[in-house]
Backbone bond lengths (Angstrom), bond angles and torsions (degrees), N, CA, C in turn:
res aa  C-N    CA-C-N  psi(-1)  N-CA   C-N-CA  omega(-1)  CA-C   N-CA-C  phi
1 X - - - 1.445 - - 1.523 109.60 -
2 X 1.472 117.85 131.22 1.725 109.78 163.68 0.742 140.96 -90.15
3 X 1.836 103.59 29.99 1.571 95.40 179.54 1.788 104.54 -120.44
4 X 1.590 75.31 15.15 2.283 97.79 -178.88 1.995 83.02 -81.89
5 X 1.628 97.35 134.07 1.927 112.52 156.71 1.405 107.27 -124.36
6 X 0.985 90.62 -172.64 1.505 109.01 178.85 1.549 104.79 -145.91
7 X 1.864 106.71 146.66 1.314 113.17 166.74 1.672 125.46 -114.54
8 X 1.153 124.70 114.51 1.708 104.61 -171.10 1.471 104.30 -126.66
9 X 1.219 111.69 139.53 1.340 127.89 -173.66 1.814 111.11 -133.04
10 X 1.251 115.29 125.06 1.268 147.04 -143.03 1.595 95.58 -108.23
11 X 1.543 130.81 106.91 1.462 93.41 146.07 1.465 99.38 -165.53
12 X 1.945 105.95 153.53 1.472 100.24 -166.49 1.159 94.88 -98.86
13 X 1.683 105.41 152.45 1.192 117.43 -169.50 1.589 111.10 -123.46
14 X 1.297 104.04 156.80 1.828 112.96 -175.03 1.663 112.09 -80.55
15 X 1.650 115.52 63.85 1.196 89.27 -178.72 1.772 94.21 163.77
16 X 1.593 103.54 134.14 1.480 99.79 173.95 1.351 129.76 -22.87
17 X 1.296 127.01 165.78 1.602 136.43 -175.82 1.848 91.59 -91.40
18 X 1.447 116.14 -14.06 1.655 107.86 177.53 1.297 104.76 -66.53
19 X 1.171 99.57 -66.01 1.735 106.39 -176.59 1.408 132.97 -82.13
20 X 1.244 118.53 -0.65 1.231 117.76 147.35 1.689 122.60 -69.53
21 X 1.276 113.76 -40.01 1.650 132.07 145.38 1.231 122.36 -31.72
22 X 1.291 115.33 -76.83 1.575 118.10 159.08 1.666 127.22 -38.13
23 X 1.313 111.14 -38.83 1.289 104.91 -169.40 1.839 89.74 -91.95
24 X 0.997 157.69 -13.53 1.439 165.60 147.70 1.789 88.86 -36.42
25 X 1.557 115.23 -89.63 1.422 120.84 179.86 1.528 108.83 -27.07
26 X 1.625 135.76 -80.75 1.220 129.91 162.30 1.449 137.69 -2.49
27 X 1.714 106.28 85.48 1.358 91.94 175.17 1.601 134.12 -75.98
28 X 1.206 111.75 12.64 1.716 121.95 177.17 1.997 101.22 -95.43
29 X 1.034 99.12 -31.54 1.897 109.33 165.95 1.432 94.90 -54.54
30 X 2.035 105.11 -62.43 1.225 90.11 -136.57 2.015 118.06 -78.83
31 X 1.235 86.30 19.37 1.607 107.53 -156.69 1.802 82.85 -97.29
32 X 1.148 119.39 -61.28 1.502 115.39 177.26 1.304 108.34 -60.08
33 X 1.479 148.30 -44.62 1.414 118.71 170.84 0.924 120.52 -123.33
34 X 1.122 117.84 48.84 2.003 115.25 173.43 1.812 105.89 -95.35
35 X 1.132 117.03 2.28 1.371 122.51 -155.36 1.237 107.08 -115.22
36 X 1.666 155.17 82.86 1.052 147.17 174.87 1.276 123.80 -31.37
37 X 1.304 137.07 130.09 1.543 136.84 177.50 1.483 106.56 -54.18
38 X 1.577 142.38 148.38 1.355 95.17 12.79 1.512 109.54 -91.47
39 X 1.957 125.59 11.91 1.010 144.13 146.15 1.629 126.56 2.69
40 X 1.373 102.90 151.64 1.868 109.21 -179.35 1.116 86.36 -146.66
41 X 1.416 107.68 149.32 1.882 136.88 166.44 1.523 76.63 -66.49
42 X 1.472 99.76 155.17 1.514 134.70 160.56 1.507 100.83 -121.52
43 X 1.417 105.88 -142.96 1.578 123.65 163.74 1.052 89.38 -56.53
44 X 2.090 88.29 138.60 1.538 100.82 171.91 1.889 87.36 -146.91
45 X 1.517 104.58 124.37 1.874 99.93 170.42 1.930 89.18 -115.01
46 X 1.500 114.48 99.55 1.147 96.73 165.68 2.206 105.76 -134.18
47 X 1.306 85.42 125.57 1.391 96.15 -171.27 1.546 106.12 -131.67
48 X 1.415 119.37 81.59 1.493 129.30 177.59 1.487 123.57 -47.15
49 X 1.575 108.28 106.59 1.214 106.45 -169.33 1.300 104.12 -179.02
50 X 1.477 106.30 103.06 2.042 112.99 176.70 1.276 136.52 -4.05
51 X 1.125 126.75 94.60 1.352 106.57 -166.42 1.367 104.52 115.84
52 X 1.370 133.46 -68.07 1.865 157.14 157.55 1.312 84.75 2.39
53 X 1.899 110.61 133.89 1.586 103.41 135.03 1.196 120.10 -96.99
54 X 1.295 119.56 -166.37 1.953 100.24 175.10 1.665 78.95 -164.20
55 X 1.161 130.04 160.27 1.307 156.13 160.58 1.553 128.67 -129.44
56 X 1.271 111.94 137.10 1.640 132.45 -175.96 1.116 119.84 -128.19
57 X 1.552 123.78 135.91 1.410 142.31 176.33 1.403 104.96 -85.50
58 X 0.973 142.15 163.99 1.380 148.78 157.38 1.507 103.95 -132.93
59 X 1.377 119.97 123.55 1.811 97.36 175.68 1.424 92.61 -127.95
60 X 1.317 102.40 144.28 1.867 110.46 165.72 1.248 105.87 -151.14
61 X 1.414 131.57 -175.66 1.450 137.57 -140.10 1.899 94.53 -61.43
62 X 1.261 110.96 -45.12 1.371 129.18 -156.87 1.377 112.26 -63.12
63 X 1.250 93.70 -54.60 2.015 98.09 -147.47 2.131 99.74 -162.50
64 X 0.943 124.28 151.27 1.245 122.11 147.92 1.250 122.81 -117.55
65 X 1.605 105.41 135.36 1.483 138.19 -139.37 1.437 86.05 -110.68
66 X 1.531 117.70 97.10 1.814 123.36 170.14 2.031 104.38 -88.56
67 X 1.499 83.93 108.03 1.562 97.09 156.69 1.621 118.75 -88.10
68 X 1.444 110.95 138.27 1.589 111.62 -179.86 1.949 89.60 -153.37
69 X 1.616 97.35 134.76 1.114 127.08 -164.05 1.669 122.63 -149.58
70 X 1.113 115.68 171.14 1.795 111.13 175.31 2.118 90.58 -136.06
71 X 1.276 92.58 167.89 1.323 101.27 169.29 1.614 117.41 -114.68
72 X 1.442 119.77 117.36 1.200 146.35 173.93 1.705 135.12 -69.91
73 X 1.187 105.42 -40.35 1.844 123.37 155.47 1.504 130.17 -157.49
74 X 0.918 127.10 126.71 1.416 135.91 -166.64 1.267 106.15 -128.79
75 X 1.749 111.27 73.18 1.546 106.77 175.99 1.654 101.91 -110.77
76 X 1.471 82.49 125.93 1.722 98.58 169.36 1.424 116.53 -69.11
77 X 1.375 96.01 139.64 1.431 158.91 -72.32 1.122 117.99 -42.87
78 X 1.516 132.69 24.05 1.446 143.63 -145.73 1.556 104.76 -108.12
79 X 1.403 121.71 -58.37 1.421 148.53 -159.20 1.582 130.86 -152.53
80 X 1.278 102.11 133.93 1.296 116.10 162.76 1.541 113.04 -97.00
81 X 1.275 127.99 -162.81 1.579 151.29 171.33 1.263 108.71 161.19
82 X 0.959 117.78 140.41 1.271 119.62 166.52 2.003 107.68 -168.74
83 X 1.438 108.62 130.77 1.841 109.60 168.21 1.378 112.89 -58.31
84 X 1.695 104.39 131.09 1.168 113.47 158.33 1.254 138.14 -120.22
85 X 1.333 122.94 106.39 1.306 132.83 -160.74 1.727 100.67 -81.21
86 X 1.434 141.81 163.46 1.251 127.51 -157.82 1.936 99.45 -170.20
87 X 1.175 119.98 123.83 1.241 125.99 -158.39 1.997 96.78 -99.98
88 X 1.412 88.07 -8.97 1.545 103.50 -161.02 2.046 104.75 -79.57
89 X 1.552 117.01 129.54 1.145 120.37 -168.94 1.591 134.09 49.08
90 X 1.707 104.48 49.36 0.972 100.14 -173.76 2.038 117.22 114.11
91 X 1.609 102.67 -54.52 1.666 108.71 176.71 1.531 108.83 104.31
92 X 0.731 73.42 115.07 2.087 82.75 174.87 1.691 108.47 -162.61
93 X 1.143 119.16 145.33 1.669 156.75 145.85 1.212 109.17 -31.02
94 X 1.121 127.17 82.96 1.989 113.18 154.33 1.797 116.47 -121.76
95 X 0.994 97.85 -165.50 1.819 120.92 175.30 0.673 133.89 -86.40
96 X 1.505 164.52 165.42 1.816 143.56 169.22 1.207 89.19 -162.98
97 X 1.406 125.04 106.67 2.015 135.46 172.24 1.824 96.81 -141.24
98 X 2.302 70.61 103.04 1.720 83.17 164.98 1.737 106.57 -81.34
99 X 1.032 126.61 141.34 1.300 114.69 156.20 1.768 114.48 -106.00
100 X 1.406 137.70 163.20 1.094 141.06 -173.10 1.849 105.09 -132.91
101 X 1.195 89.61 135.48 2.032 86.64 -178.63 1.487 98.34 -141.13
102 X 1.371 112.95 137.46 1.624 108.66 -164.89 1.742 96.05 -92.82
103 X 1.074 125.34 136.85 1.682 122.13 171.70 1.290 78.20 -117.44
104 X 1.834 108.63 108.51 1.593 131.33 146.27 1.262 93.26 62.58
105 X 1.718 134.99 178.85 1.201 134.96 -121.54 2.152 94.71 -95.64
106 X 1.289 110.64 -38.27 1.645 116.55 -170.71 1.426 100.78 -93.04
107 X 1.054 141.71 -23.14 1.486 125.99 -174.61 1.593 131.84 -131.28
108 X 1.117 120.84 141.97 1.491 125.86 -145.87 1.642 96.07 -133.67
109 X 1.376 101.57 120.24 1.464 99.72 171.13 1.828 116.46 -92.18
110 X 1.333 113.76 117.31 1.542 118.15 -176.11 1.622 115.20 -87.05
111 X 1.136 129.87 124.53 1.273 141.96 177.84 1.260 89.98 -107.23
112 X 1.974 102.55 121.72 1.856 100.70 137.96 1.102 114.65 -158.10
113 X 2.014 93.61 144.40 0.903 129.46 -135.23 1.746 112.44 -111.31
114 X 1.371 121.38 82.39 1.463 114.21 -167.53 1.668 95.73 -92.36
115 X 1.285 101.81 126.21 1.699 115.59 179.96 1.611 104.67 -123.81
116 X 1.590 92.65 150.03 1.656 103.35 -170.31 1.505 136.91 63.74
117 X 1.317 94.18 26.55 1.724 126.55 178.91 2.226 91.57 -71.83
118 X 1.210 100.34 139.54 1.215 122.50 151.87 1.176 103.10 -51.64
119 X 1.654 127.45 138.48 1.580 122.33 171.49 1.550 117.05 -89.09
120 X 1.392 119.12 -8.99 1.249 137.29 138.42 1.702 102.86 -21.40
121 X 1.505 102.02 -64.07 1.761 92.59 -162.03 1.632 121.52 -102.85
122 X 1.488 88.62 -8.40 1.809 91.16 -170.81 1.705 116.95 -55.16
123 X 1.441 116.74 -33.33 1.480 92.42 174.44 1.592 119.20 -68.12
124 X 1.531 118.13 -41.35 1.574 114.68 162.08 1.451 127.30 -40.37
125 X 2.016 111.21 -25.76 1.649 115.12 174.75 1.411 105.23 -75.53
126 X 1.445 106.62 -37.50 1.682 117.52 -172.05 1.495 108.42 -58.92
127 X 1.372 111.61 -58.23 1.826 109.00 177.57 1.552 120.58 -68.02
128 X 1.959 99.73 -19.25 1.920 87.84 167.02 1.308 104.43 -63.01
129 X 1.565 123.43 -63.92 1.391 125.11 -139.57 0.950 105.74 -78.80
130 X 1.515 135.57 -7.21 1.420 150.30 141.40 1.310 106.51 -37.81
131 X 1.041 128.08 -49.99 1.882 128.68 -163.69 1.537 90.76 -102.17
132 X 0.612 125.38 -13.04 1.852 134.37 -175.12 1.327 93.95 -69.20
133 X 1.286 108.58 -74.78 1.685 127.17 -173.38 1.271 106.63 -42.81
134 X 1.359 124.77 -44.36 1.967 124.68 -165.50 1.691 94.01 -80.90
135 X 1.777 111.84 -23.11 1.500 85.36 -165.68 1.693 87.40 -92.63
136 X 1.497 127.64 -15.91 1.767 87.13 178.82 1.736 115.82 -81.66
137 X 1.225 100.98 -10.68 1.678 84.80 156.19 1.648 141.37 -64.01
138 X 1.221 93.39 -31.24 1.511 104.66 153.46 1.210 116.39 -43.82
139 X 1.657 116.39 -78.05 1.334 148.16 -177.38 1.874 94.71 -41.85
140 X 1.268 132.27 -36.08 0.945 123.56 158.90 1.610 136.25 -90.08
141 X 1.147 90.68 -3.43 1.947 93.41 171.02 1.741 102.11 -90.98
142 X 1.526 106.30 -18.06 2.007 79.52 173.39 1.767 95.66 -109.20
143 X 1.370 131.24 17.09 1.763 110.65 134.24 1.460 119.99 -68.95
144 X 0.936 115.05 -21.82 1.624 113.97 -164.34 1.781 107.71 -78.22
């Protein structure tokens, strides 16, 4: 279909492909940055595990934006996947595949990859997972 986009966001990070992994798995991480600014976690059921669904609140001045999803692959330390169902502009079905790549022993370059986005919304997915990305580096400078 052409009216399916995609959003991908690139960024290297300070710190093994373990623990950038780990802090992904973490639902007290994932509660601090799954939520684009100027945004807050709400309800969050996220329990990583094949098959698992997990659901997310997003709340901001407007509206809260209920994500509900299952998890699809969980290969250590390599990849995520997981469906994302999205209540946000309407509601639509997409994809979410983080991938993780270690550059040399401290740093891991993170790809993610939201596929089958409405093109309606992909630049709004592009500037979350943009702010997404800076906050799990955060989320990973106080594991370290």
């Amino acid at each position: 279909m052409s009216d399916l986009a995609a959003a991908v966001v690139r960024r290297l990070l300070p710190a093994p492909a373990e623990i950038v992994y780990e802090t992904w798995l973490d639902p007290e991480a994932i509660a601090e940055f799954i939520t684009p600014p100027p945004g807050r976690s709400g309800r969050i059921d996220w329990n990583p595990q094949v098959g698992r669904p997990f659901s997310i609140e997003m709340v901001d001045f407007e509206e809260t934006v209920r994500i509900d999803g299952s998890f699809l692959a969980l290969d250590r330390p390599s990849r995520l996947q997981f469906t994302w169902r999205s209540s946000f502009g309407g509601g639509f079905d997409s994809l979410v595949t983080i991938d993780l790549e270690p550059r040399g022993d401290q740093e891991t370059l993170m790809t993610i990859e939201h596929q089958r986005l409405p093109a309606r919304v992909r630049r709004s997915h592009q500037l979350g997972w943009t702010a997404i990305a800076g906050q799990v580096e955060a989320a990973i400078a106080v594991r370290r």
